[in-house]
N, C-alpha and C positions, 0 to 999 in steps of 0.2 A: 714395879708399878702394880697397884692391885687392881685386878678383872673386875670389873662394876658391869653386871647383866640388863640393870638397869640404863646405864647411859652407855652403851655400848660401840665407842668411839676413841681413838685416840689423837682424833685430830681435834675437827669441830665438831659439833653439832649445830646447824643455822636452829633461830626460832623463828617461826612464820606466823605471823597473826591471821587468823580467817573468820570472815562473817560468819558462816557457817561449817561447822566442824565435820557433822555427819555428810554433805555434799560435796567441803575441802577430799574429804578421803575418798571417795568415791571419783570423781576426778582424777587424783593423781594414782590410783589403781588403773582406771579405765583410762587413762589416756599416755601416762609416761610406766605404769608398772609397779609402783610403788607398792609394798607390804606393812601391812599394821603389825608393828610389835606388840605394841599394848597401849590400853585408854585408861583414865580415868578420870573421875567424878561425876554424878549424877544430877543436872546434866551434865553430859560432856565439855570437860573444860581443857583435855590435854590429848592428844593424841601421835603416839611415837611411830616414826613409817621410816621403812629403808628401800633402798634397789640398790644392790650389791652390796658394797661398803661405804655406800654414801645417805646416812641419818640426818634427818630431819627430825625435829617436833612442833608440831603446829598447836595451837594456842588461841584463847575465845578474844575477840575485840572487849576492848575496857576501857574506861575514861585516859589511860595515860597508849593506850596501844590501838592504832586503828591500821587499815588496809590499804594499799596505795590507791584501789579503786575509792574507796572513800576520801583519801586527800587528796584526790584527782593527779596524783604524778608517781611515776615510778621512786620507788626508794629503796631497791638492790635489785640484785640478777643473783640468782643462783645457777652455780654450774657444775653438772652431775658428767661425772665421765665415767663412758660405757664402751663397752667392747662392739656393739653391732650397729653404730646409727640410724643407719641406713633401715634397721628394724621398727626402733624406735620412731623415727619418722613417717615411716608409713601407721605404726599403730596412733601415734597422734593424729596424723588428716583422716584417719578411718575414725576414729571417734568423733570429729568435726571441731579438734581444739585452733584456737586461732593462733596462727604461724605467726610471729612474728617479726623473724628474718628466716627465709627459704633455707635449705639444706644447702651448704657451698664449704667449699675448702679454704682456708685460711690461708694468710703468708707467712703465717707460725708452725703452721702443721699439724692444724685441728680440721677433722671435717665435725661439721656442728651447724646446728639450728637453734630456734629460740620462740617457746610458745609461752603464751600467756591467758593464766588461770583466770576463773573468773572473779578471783578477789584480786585483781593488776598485778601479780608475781610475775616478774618473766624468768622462764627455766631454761637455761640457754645446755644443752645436750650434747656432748662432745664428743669426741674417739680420736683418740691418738692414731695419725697416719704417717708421718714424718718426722723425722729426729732435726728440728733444725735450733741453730745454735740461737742466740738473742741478736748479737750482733749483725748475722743477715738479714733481719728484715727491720732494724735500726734500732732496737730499744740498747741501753747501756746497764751492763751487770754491774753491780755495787760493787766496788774494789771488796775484797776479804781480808 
């Protein structure tokens, strides 16, 4: 597989659509940590961000792409899994982003929350604490 510096992923990369580009990053710096790889177009019309190994690129509103705050309803969850939650959580209520499920432990064996941006994203923030199978808390694995 060839290293691409440019999309520097090998799983996914989510695209995010945002009203506002320069405010979208600002935001997900100051509230969950995120780092800009790199932008461009003048104006800004792309802008690449990570926190660990989990890439984003965020992208301008267009006649075929708009924001879940603009169609009035959620339309994904992204879920960034980090090693400190309990970090990340404080540094979101300290910035004043709005929680939208409180920090709690799963029956999967996720501790995790879930804030949402000001363009309706919700970023649900995870950290592996428990090794549990699928079968204990009911879901069915797909026969192999």
């Amino acid at each position: 597989m060839i290293h691409n510096r440019s999309v520097p992923t090998d799983t996914i990369l989510a695209h995010v659509t945002c009203a506002d580009l320069p405010a979208a990053v600002a935001w997900l710096e100051t509230t969950l940590g995120f780092r800009e790889h790199y932008r461009y177009g003048d104006p800004v019309a792309g802008v690449q961000m990570h926190l660990g190994d989990a890439w984003i690129m965020l992208n301008t509103v267009r006649d075929e792409r708009a924001t879940p705050a603009q169609l009035g309803r959620m339309t994904q969850s992204l879920t960034i899994v980090v090693t400190d939650v309990d970090r990340h959580f404080e540094r979101a209520t300290a910035s004043g982003a709005r929680i939208v499920e409180d920090l709690n432990e799963t029956m999967y064996g996720e501790r995790q929350f879930v804030v949402s941006d000001p363009d309706g994203h919700h970023w649900l923030i995870a950290q592996h604490v428990r090794d549990v199978a699928p079968e204990a808390w009911g879901a069915t694995p797909a026969k192999s």
